[in-house]
C-alpha positions as CSV (number, residue, x, y, z in Angstrom):
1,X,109.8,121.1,102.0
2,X,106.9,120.3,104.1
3,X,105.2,116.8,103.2
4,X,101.2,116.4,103.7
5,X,99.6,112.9,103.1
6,X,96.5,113.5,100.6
7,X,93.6,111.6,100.6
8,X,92.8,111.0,96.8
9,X,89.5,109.2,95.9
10,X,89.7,110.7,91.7
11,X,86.8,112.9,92.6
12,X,86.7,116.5,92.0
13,X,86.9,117.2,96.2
14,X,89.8,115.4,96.5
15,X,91.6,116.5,93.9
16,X,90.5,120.2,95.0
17,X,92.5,119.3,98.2
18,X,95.0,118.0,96.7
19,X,95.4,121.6,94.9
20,X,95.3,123.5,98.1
21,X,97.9,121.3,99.8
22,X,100.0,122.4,96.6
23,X,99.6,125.8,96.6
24,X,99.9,125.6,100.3
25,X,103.8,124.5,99.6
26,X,103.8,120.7,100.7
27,X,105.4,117.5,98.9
28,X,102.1,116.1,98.4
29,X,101.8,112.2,98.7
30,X,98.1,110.6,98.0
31,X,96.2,108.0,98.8
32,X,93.7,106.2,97.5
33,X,91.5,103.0,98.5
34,X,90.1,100.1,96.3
35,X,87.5,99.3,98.6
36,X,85.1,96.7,96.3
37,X,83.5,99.4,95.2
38,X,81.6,99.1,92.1
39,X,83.3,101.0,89.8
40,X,86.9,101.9,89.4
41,X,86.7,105.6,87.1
42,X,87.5,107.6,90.5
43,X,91.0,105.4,90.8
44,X,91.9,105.9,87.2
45,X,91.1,109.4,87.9
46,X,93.2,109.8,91.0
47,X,96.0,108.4,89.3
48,X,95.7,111.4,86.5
49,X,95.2,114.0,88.6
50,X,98.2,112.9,91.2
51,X,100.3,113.0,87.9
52,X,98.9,116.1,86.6
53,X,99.0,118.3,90.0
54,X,102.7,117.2,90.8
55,X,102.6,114.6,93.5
56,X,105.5,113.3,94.7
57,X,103.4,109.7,94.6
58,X,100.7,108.5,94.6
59,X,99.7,104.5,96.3
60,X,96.3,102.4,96.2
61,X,95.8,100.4,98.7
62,X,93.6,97.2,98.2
63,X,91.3,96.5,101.3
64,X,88.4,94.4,100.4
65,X,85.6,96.1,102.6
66,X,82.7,93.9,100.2
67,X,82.7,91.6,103.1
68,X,80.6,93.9,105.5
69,X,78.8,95.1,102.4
70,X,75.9,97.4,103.8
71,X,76.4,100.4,100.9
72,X,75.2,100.3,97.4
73,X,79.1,100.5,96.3
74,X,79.8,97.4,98.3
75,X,77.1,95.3,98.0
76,X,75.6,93.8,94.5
77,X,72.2,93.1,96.5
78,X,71.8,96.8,97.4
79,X,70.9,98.8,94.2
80,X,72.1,101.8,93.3
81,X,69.7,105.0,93.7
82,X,69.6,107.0,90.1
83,X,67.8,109.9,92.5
84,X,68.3,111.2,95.8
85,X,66.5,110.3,98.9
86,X,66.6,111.7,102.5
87,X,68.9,110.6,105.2
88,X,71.8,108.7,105.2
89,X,72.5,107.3,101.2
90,X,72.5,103.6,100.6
91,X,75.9,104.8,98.7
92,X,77.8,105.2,102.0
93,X,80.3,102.9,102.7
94,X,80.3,102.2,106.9
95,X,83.8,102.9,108.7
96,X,85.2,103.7,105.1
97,X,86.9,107.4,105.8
98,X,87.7,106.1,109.0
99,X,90.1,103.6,107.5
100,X,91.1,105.4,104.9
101,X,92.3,108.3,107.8
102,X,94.0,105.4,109.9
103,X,95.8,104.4,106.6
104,X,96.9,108.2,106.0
105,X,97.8,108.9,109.6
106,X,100.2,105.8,109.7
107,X,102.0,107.0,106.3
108,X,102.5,110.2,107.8
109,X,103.9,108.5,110.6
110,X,107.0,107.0,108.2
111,X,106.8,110.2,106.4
112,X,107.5,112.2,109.3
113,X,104.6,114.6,108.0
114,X,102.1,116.2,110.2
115,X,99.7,116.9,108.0
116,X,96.8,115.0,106.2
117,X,94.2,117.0,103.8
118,X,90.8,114.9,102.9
119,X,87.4,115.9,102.1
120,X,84.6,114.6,103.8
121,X,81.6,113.8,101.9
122,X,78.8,117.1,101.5
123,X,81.0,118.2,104.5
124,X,83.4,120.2,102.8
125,X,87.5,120.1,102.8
126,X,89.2,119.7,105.9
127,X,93.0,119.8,107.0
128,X,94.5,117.6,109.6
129,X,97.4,119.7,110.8
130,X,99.8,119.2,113.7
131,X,99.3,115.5,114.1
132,X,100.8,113.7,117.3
133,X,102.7,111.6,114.8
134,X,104.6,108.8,116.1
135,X,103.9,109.5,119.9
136,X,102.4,106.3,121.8
C-alpha cells in the first residue's frame, strides 16, 4: 500500500486530511510538533484522532521554537487575542509550517513515501504529491 506522511496538529483540518489521505488508500503516518506552544489539547487530540482514523503511527516531535518567541502561542509576553483583528494574527508562529514540512519531507524520505498531506492555516488542505524524495 501507498504510505503518505500526515501532518497532524489535533485540529479539525488536520485530522480532515488525515481522512482524505485514508480514503485516498495510503498507510497514513502523522506528525505532530510540540512547539512551546501554550497549550497542549491539539496534541492530546492528534493522538486520538491518529488512533481513531487508523494510522499506522503517529510521532511528536519536541522542538522548542519559545526561543524566537514572536507569536502569542510562543511567547508569555504576547497576549492572547479573545477577538479577531486584521492582518497577520499575533497567534502565528514564524517559520513553524516550514519546519514542521522539513520534518515531514525527511520522514518520507526513510519511508520511501512520496506524499505529504497538511493543511495550511485559512488556506485550505493541500497535498504534496510526487516528492523528489531522496534525490540530492
Amino acid at each position: 500500500m501507498k504510505k503518505a506522511v500526515v501532518l497532524l496538529s489535533g485540529g479539525l483540518d488536520s485530522a480532515t486530511a488525515l481522512a482524505m489521505a485514508r480514503s485516498e488508500g495510503f498507510d497514513c503516518y502523522c506528525l505532530s510538533l510540540a512547539y512551546g506552544q501554550r497549550h497542549s489539547a491539539e496534541l492530546h487530540a492528534a493522538d486520538k484522532v491518529a488512533k481513531s482514523l487508523g494510522a499506522i503511527d503517529h510521532r511528536t516531535v519536541q522542538l522548542d521554537l519559545t526561543m524566537f518567541g514572536g507569536s502569542a502561542l510562543t511567547d508569555a509576553s504576547i497576549d492572547v487575542p479573545t477577538s479577531p483583528a486584521a492582518g497577520i494574527p499575533v497567534t502565528y508562529v514564524p517559520a513553524r509550517n516550514t519546519i514542521m514540512l522539513s520534518l515531514a519531507l525527511a520522514w518520507a524520505e526513510v519511508l520511501d513515501s512520496q506524499d505529504i498531506f497538511y493543511r495550511r492555516e485559512c488556506r485550505g488542505l493541500f497535498r504534496l504529491p510526487g516528492l523528489s524524495c531522496g534525490i540530492y
